[in-house]
N, C-alpha and C positions, 0 to 999 in steps of 0.2 A: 631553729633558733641559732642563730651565729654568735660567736666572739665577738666582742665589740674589742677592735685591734686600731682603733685610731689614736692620734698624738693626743694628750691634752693638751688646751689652750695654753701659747706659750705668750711671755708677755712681750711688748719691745714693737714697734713701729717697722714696716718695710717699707724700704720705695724701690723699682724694681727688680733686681737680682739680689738687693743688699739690706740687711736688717740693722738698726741700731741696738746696743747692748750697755746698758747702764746699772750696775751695781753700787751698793753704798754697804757695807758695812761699820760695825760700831769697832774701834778700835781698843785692844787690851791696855786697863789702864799703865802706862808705862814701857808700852814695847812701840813706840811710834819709831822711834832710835831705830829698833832692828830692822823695820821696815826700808828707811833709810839708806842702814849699813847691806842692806841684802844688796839692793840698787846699785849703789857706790861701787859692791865688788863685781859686778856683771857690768864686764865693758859693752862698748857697743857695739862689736862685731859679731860678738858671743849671746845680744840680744837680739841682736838683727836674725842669729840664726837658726833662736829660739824661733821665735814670731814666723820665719818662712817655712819651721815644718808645717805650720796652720797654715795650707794654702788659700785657704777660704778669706784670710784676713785680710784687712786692711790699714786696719789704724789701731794702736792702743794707745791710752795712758794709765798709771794710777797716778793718785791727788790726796794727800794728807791733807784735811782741813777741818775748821770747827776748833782749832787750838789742837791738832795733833789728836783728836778723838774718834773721827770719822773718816773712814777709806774709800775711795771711789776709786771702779776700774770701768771705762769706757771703753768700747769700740766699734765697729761694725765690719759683719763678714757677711758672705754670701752663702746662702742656703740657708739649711732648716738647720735651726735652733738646736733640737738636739743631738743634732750631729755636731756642731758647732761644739757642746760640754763632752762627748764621745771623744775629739780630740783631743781636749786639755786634758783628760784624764790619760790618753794612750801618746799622746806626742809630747807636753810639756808639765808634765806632774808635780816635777820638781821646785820650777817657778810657783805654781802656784799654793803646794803643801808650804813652801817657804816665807811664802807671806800670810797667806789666809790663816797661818797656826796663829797668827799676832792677832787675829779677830774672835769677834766672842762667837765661841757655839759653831765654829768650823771644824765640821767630821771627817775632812780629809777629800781629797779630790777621788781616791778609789773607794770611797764610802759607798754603798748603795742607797741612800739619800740623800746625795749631794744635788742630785737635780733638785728635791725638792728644797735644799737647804739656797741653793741658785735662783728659786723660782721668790721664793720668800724675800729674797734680798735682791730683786731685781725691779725697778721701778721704768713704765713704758714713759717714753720722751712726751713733752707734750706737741713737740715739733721735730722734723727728722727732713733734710735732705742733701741729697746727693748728686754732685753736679753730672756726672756720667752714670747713671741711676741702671742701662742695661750693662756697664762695662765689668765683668765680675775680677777680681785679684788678678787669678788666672789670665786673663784676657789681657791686662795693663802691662803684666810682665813680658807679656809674650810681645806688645805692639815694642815696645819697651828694645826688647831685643831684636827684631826686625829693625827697627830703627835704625840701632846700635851695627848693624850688620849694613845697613842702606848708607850711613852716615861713611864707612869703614870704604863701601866701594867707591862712596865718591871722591874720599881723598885720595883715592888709589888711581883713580882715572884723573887727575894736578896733574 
């Protein structure tokens, strides 16, 4: 008899290399503000550089709405799901403990059931895609920079 050592079913749509990731939380009555003010004080160079320790990402946003009641954080990265939450907890902790504490019934991103508290508060798209569907982050940065280096030689050869 074996270990049964597989992932359980995670929720969220792929289309090829990239999965969608939709959260909704209920927001603590009265901390919509702090939510806000966290945002406001993280410029954006300082969030850009949050988001490229997650090299797997792509896109995020959060969304106050419902009258300031309900929290949405979207995005989509590439690979497996729980490596995806393995990140936020060892690369960007801080973002997330600083807003998710303004939500109900958030145990902290080094919780030992924060997957399951993520899995609870995650709702699969009913549609998902992706115009470059094999191109993963990694990939875009790097054509990105080849570009940037292609573009450099040929005004060097004016």
């Amino acid at each position: 008899m074996t270990a049964n050592t597989q992932t359980p079913s995670r929720p969220g749509l792929r289309e090829g290399k990239t999965s969608e990731f939709t959260l909704f939380f209920n927001v603590k009555p009265g901390h919509a503000q702090q939510i806000r003010d966290f945002f406001k004080g993280v410029d954006h160079d300082k969030r850009r550089a949050l988001a490229d320790r997650i090299g797997t990402l792509h896109e995020l946003r959060w969304v106050l709405f419902d009258d300031d009641t309900r929290l949405l954080f979207a995005s989509s990265f590439d690979g497996e799901w729980d490596a995806y939450i393995d990140d936020f907890a060892a690369l960007i902790p801080e973002t997330f403990d600083a807003v998710l504490q303004h939500t109900e019934g958030y145990p902290g991103i080094k919780d030992p059931s924060i997957k399951d508290f993520v899995v609870a508060h995650q709702t699969t798209a009913c549609n998902y895609l992706r115009a470059a569907p094999e191109a993963t982050a990694k990939d875009i940065h790097k054509a990105l920079r080849v570009n940037k280096a292609f573009q450099q030689l040929l005004d060097e050869a004016n």
